[in-house]
Backbone of each chain as nested JSON, in Angstrom:
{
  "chains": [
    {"id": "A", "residues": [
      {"number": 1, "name": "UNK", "atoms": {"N": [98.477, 118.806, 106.123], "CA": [98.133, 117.449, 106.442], "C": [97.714, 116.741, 105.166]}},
      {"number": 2, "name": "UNK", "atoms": {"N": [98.54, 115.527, 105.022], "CA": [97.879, 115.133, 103.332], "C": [98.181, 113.401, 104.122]}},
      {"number": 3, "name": "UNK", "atoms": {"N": [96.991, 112.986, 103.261], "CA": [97.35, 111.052, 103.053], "C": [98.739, 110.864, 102.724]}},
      {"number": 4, "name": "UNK", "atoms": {"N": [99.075, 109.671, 103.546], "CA": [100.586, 108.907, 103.576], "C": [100.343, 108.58, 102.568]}},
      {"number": 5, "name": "UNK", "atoms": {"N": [101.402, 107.96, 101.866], "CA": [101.783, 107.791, 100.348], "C": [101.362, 106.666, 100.213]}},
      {"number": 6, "name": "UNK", "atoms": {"N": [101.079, 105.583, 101.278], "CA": [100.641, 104.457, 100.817], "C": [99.004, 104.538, 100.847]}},
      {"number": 7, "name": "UNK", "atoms": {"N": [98.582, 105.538, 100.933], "CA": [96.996, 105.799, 101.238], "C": [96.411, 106.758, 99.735]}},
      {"number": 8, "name": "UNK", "atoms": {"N": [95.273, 105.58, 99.171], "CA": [95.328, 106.563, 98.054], "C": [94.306, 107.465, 98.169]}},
      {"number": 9, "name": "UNK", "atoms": {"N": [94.399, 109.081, 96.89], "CA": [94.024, 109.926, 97.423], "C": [93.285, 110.432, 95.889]}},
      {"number": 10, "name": "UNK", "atoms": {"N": [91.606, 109.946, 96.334], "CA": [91.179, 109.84, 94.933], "C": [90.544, 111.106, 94.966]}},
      {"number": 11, "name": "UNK", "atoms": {"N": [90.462, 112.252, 95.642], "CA": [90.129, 113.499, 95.661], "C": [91.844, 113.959, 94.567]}},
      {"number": 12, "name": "UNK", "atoms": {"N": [92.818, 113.96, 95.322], "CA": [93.699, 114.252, 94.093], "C": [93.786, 113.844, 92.816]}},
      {"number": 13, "name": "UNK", "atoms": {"N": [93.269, 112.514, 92.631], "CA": [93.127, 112.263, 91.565], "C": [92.132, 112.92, 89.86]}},
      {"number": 14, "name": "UNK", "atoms": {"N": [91.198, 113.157, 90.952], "CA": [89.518, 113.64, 90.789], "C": [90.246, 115.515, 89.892]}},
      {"number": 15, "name": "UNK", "atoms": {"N": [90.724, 115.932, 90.991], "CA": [91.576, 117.371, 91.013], "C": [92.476, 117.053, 89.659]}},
      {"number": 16, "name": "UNK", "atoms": {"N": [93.418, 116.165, 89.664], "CA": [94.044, 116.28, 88.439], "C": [93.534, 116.145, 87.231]}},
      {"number": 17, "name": "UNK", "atoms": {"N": [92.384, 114.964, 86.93], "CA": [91.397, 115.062, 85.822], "C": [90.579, 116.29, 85.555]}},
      {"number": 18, "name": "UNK", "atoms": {"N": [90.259, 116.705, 86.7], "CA": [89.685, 118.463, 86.081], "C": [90.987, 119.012, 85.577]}},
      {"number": 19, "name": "UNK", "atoms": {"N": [91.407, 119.421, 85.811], "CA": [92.874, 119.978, 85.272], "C": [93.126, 119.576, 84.134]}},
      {"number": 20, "name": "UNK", "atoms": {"N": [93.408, 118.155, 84.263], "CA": [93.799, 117.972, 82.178], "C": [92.779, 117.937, 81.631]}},
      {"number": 21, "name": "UNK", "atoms": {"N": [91.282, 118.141, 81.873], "CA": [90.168, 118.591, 81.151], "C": [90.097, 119.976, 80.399]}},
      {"number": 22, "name": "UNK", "atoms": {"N": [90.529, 120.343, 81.526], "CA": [90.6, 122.372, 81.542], "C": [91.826, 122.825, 80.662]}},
      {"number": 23, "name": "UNK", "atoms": {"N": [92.724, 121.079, 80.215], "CA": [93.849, 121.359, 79.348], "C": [94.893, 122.2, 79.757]}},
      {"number": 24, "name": "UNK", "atoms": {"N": [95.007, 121.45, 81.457], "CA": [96.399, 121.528, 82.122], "C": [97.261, 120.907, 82.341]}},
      {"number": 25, "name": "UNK", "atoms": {"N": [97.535, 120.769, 80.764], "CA": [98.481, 119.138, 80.346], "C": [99.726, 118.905, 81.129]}},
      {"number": 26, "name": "UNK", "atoms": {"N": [100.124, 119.925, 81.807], "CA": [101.266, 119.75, 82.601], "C": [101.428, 119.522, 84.306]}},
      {"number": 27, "name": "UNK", "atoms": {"N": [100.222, 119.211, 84.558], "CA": [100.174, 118.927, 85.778], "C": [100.346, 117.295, 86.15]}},
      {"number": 28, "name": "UNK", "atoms": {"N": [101.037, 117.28, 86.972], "CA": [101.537, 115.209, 86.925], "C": [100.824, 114.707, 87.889]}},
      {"number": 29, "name": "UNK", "atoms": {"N": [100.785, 115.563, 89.161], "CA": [100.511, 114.645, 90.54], "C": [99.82, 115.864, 90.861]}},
      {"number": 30, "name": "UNK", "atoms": {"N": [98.575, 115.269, 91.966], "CA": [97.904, 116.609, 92.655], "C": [97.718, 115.689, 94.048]}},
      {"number": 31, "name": "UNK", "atoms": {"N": [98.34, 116.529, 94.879], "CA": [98.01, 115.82, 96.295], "C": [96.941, 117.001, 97.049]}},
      {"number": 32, "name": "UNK", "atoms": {"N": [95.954, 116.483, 97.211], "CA": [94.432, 117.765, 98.725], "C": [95.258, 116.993, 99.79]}},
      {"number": 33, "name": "UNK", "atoms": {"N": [95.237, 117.599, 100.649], "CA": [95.464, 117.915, 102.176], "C": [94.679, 119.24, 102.813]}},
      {"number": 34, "name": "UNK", "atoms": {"N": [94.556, 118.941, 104.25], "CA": [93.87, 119.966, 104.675], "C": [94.937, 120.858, 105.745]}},
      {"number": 35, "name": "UNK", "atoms": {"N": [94.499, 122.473, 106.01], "CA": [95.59, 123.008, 106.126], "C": [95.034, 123.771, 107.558]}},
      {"number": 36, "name": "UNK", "atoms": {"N": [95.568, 123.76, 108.448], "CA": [95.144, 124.771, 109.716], "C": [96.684, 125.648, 110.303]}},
      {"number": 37, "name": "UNK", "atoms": {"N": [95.746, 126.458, 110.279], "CA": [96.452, 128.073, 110.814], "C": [96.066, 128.247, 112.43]}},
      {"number": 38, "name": "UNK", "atoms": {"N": [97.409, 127.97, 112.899], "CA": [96.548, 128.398, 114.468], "C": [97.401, 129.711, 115.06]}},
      {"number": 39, "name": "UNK", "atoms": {"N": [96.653, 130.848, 115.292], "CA": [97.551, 131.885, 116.566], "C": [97.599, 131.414, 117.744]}},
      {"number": 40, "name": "UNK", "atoms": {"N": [98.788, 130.88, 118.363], "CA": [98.918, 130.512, 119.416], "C": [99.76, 131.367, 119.87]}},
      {"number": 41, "name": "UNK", "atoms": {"N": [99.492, 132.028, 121.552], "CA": [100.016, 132.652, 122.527], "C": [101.266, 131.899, 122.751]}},
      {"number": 42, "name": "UNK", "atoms": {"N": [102.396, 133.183, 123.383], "CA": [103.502, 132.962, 123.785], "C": [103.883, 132.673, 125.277]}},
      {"number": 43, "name": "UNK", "atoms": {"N": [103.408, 131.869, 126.17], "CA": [103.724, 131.802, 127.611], "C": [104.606, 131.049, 127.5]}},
      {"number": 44, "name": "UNK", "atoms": {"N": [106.191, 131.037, 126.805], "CA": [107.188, 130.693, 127.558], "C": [107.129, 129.107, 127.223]}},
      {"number": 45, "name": "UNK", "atoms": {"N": [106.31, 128.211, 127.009], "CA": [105.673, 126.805, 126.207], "C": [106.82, 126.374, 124.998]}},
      {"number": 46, "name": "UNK", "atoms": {"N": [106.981, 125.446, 124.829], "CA": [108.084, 124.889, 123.876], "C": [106.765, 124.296, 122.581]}},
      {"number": 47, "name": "UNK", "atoms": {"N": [107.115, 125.639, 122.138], "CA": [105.832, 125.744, 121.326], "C": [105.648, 124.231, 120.194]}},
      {"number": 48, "name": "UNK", "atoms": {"N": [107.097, 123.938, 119.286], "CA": [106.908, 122.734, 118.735], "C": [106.667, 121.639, 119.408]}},
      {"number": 49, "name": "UNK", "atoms": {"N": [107.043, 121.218, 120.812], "CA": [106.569, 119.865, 121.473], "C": [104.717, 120.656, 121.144]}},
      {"number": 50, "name": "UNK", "atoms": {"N": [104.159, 121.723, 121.904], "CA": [102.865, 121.508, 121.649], "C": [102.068, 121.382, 120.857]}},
      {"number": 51, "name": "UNK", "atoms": {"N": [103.131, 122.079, 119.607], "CA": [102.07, 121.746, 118.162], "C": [102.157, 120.406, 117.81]}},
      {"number": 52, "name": "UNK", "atoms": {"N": [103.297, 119.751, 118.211], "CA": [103.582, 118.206, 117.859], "C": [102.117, 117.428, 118.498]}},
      {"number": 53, "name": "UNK", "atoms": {"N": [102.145, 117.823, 119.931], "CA": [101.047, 116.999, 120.677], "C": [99.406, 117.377, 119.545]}},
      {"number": 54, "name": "UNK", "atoms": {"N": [99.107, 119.177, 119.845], "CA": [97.873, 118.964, 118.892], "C": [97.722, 118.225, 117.938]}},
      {"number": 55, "name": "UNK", "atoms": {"N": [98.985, 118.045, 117.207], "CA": [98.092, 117.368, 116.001], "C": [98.473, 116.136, 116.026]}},
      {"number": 56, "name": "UNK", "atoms": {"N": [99.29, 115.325, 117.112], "CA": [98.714, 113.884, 117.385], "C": [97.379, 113.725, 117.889]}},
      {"number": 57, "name": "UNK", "atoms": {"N": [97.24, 114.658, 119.049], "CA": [95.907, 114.268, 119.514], "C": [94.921, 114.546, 118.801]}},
      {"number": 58, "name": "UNK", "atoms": {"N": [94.609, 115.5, 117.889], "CA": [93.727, 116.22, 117.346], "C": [93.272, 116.15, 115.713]}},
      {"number": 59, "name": "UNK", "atoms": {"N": [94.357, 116.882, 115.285], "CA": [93.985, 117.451, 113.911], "C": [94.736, 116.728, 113.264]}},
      {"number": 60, "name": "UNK", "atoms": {"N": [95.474, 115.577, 113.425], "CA": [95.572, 114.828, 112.141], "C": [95.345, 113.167, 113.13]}},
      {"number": 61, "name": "UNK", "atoms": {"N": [94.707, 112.184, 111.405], "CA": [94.662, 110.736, 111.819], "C": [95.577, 110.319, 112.08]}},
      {"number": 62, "name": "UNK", "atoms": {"N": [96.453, 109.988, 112.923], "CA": [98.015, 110.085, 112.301], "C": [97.895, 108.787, 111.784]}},
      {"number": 63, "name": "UNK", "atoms": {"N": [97.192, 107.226, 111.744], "CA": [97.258, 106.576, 111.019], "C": [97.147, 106.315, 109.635]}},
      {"number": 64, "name": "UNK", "atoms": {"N": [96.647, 107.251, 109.033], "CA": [96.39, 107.83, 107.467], "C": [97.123, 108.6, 107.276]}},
      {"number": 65, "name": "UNK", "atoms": {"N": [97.424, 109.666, 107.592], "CA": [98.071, 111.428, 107.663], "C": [99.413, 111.243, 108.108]}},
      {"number": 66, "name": "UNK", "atoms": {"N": [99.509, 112.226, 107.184], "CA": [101.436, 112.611, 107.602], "C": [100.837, 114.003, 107.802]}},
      {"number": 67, "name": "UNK", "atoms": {"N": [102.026, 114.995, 108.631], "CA": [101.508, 115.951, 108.78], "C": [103.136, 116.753, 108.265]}},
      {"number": 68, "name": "UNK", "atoms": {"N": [103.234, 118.241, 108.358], "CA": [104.508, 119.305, 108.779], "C": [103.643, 120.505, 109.07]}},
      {"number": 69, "name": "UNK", "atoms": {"N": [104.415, 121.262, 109.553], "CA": [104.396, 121.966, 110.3], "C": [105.245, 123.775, 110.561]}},
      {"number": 70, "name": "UNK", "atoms": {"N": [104.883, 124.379, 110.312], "CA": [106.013, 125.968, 110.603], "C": [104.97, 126.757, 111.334]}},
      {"number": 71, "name": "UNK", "atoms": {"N": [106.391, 127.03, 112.412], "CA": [106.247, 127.885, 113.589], "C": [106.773, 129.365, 112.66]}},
      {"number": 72, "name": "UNK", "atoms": {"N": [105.784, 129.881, 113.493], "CA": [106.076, 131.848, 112.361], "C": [105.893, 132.738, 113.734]}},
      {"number": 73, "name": "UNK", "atoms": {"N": [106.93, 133.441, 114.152], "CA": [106.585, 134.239, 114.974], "C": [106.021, 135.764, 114.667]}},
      {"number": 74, "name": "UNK", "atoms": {"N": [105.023, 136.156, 115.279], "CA": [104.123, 137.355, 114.835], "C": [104.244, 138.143, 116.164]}},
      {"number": 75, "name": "UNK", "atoms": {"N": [104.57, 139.29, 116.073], "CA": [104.215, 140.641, 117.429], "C": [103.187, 141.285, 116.8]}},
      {"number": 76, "name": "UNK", "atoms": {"N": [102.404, 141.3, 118.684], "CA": [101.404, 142.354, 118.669], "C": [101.483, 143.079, 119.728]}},
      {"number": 77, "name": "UNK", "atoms": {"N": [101.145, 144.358, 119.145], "CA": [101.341, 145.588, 119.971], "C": [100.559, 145.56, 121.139]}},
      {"number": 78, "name": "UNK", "atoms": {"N": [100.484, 146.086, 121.952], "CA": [99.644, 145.728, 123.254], "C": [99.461, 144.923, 123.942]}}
    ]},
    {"id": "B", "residues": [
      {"number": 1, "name": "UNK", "atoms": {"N": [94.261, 127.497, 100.56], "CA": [92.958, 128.175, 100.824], "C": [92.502, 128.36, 101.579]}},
      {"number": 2, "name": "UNK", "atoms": {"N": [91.899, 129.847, 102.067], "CA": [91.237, 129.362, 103.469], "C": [89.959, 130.738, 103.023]}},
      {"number": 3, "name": "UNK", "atoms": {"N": [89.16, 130.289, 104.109], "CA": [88.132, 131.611, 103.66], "C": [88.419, 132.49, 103.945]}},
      {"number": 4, "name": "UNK", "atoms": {"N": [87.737, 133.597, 103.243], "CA": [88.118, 134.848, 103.276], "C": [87.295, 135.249, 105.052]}},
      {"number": 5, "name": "UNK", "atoms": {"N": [88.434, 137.036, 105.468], "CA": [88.202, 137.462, 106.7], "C": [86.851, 137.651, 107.069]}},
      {"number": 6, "name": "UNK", "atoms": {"N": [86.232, 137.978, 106.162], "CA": [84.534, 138.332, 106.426], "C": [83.679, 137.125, 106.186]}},
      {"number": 7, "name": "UNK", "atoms": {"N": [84.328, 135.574, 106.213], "CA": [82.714, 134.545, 105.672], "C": [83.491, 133.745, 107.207]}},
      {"number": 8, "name": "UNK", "atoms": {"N": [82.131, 133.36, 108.067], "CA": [82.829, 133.173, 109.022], "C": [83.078, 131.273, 108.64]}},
      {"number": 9, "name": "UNK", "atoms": {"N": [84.039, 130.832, 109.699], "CA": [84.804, 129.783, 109.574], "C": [84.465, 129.042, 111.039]}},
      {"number": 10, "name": "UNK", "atoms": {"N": [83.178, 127.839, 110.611], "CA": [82.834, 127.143, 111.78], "C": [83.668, 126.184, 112.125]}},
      {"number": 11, "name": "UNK", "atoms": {"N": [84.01, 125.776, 110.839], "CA": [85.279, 124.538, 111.546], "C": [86.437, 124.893, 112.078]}},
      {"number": 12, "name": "UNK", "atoms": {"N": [86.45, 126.267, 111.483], "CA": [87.839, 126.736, 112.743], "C": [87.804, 126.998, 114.248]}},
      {"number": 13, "name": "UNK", "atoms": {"N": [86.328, 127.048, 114.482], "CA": [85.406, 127.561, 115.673], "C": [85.755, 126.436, 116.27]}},
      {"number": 14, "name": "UNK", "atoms": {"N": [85.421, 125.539, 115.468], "CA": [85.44, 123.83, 116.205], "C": [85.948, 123.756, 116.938]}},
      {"number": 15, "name": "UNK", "atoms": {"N": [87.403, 123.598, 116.251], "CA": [88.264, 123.394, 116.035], "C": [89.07, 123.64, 117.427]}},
      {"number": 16, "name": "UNK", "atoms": {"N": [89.204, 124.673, 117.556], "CA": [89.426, 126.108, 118.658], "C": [88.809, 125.258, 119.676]}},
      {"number": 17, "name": "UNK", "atoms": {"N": [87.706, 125.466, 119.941], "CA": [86.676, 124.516, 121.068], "C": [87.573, 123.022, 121.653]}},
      {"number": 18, "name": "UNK", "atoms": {"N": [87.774, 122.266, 120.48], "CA": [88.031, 121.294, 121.17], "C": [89.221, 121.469, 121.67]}},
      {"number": 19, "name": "UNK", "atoms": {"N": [90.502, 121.988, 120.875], "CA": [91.601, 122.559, 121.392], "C": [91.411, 122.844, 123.133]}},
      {"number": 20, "name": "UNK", "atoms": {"N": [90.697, 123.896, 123.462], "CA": [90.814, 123.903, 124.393], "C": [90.447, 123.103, 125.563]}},
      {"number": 21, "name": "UNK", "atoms": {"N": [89.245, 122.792, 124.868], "CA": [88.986, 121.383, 126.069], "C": [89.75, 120.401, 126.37]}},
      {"number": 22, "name": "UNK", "atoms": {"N": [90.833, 120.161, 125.331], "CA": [92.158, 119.644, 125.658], "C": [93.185, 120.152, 126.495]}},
      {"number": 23, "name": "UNK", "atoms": {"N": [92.98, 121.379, 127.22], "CA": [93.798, 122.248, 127.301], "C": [94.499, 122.709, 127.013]}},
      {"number": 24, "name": "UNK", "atoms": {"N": [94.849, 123.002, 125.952], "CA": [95.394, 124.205, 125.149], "C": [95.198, 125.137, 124.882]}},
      {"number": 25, "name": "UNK", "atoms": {"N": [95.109, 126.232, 126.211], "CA": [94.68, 127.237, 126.48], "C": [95.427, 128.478, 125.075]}},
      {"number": 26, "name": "UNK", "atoms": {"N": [96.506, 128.156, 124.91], "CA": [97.05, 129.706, 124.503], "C": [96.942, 129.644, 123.083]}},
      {"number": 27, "name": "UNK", "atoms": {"N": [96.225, 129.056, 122.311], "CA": [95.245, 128.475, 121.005], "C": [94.149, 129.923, 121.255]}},
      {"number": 28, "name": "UNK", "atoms": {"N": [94.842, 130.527, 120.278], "CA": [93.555, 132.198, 119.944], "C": [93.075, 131.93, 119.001]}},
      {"number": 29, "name": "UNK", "atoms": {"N": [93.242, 131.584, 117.94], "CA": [92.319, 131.066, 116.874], "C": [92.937, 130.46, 115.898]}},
      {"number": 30, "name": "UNK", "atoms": {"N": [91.968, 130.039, 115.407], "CA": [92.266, 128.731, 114.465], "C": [91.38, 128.756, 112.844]}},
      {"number": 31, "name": "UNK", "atoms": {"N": [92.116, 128.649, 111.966], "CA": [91.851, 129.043, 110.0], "C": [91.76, 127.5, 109.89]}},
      {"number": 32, "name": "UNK", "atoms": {"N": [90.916, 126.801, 109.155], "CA": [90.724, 125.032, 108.607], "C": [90.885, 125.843, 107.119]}},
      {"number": 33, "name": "UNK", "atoms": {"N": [91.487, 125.191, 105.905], "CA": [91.577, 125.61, 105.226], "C": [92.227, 124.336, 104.056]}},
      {"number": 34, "name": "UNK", "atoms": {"N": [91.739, 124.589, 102.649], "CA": [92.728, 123.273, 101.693], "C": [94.344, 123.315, 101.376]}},
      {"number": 35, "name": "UNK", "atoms": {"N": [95.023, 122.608, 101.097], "CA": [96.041, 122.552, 100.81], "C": [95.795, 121.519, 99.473]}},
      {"number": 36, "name": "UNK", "atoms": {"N": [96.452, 121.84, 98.313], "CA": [96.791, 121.251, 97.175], "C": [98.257, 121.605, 97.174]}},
      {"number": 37, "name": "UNK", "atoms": {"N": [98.649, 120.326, 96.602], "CA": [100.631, 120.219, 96.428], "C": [100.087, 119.826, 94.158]}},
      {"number": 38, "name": "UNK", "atoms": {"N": [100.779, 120.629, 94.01], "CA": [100.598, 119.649, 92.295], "C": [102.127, 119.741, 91.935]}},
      {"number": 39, "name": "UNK", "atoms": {"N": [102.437, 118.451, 91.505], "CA": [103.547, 118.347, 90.576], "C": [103.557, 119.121, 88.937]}},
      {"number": 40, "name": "UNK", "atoms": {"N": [104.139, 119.946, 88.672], "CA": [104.036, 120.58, 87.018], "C": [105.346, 120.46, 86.551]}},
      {"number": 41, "name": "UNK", "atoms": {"N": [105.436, 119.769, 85.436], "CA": [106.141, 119.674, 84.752], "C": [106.468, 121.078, 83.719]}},
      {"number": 42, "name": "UNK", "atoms": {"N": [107.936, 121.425, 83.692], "CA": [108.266, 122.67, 83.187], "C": [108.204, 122.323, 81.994]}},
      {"number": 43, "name": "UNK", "atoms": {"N": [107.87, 122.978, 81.025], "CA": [107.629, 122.748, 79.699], "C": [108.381, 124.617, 79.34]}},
      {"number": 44, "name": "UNK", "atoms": {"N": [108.269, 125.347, 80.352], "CA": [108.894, 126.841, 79.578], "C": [107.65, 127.551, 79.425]}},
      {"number": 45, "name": "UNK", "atoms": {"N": [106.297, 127.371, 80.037], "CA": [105.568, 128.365, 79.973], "C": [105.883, 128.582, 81.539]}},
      {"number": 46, "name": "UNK", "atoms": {"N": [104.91, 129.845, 81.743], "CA": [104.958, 130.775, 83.079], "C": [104.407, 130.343, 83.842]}},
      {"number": 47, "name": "UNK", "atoms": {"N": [104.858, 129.626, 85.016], "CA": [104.211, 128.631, 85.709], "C": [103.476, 129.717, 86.856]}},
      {"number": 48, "name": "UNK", "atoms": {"N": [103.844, 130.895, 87.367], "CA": [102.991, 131.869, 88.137], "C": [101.565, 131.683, 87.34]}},
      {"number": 49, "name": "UNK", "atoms": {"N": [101.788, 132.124, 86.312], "CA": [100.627, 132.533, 85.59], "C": [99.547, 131.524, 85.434]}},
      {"number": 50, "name": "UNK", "atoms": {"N": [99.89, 130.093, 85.509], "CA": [99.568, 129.224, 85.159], "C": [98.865, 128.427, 86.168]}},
      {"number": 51, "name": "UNK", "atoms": {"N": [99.587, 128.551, 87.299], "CA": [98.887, 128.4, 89.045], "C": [98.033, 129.015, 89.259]}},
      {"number": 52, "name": "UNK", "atoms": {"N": [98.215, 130.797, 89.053], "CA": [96.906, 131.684, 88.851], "C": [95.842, 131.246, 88.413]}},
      {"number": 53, "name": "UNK", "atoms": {"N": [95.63, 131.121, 87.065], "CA": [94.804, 130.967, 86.384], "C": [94.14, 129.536, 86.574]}},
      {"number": 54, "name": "UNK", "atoms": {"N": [94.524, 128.434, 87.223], "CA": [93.815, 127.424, 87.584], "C": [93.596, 127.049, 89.203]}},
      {"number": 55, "name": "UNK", "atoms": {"N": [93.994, 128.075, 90.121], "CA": [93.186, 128.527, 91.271], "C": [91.811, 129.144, 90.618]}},
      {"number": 56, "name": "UNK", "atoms": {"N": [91.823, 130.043, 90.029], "CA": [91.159, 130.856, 89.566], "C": [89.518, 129.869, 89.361]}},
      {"number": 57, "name": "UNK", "atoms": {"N": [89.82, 128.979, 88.442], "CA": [89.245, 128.244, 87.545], "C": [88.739, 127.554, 88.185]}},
      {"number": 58, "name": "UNK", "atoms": {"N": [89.219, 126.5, 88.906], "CA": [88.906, 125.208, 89.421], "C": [88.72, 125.178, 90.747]}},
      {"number": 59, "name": "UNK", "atoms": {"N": [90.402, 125.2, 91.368], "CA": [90.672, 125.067, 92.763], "C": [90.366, 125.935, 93.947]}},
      {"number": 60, "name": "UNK", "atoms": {"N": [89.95, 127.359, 93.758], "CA": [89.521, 128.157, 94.323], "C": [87.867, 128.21, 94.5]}},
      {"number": 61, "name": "UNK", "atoms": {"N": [87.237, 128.861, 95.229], "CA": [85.684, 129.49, 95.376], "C": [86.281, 130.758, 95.682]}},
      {"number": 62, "name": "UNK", "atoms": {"N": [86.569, 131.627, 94.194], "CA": [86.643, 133.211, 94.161], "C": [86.13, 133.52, 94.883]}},
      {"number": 63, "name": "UNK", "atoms": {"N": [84.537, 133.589, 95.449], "CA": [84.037, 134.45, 96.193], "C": [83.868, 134.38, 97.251]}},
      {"number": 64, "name": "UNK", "atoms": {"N": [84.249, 133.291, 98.012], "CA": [84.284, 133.472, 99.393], "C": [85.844, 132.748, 99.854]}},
      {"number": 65, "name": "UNK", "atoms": {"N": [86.429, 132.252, 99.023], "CA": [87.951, 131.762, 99.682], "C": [88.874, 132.683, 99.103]}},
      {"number": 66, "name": "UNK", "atoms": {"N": [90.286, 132.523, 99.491], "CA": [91.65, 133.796, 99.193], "C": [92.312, 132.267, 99.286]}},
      {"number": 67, "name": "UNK", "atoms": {"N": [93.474, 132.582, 98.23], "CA": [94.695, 131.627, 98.028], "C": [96.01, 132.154, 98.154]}},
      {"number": 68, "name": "UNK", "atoms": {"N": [96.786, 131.425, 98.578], "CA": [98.127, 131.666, 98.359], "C": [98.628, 130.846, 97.71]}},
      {"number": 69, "name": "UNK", "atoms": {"N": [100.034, 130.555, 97.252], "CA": [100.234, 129.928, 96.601], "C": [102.339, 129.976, 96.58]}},
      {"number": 70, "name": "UNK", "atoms": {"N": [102.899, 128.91, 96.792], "CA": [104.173, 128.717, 96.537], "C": [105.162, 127.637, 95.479]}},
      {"number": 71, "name": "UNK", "atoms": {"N": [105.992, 128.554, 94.817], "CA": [106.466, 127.252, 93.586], "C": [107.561, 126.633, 94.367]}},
      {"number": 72, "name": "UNK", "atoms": {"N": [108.17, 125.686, 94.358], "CA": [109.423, 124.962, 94.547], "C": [109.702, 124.289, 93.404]}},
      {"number": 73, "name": "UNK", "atoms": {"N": [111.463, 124.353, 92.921], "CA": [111.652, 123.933, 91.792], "C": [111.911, 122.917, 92.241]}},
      {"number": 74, "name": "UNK", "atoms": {"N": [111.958, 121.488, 91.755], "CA": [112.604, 120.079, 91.586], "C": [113.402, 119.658, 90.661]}},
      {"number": 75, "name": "UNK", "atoms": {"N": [114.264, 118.604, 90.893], "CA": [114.87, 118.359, 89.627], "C": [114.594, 116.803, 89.887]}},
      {"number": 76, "name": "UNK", "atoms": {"N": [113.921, 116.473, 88.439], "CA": [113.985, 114.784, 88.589], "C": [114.99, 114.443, 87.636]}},
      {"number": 77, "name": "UNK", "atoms": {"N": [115.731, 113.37, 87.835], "CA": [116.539, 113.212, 86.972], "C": [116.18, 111.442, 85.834]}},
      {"number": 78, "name": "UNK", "atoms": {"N": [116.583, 111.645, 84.503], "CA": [115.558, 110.55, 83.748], "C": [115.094, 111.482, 82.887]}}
    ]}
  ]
}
């Protein structure tokens, strides 16, 4: 989840000046976004419509925020 | 970034909580965690090494967060 491009993002900014302080002359752009990991159960659910809905409803502004997204399938034994 | 398995993670707790009060039952748990995107310009040093070492430095809290980290090449043209 990171600020839309027209939203500025003075934590990245902040991030890139430490960096070329620390004389990481090659760094151009630094975008922060925040990142969530969810294990979500398999009942058969069309899992991207629901992750779509959480993070309208939820975990991102969507008026500020752009979001993406990957579905990773994991087995567990038992 | 996200914290490490042993420092516990309240905003993921939250997080989780409200999830479900939304009903989104099949939500088992939930990691809140940073995301940084940086643009680096190739200059021909070792850009692994170079991501390393300024997680390390800056962008990380060694002792209680774990990073991952992925390159994608770009080509700008100009």
């Amino acid at each position: 989840m990171t600020y839309k491009e027209s939203i500025l993002d003075p934590q990245g900014e902040a991030v890139k000046t430490a960096l070329h302080r620390l004389d990481y002359q090659t760094v151009e752009k630094v975008t922060v976004g925040k990142y969530f990991e969810l294990n979500i159960a398999d009942r058969g659910q069309n899992i991207d419509e629901e992750v779509d809905q959480m993070c309208d409803q939820l975990l991102a502004n969507v008026n500020m925020e752009s979001y993406r997204y990957e579905i990773e399938s994991t087995t567990t034994e038992g």
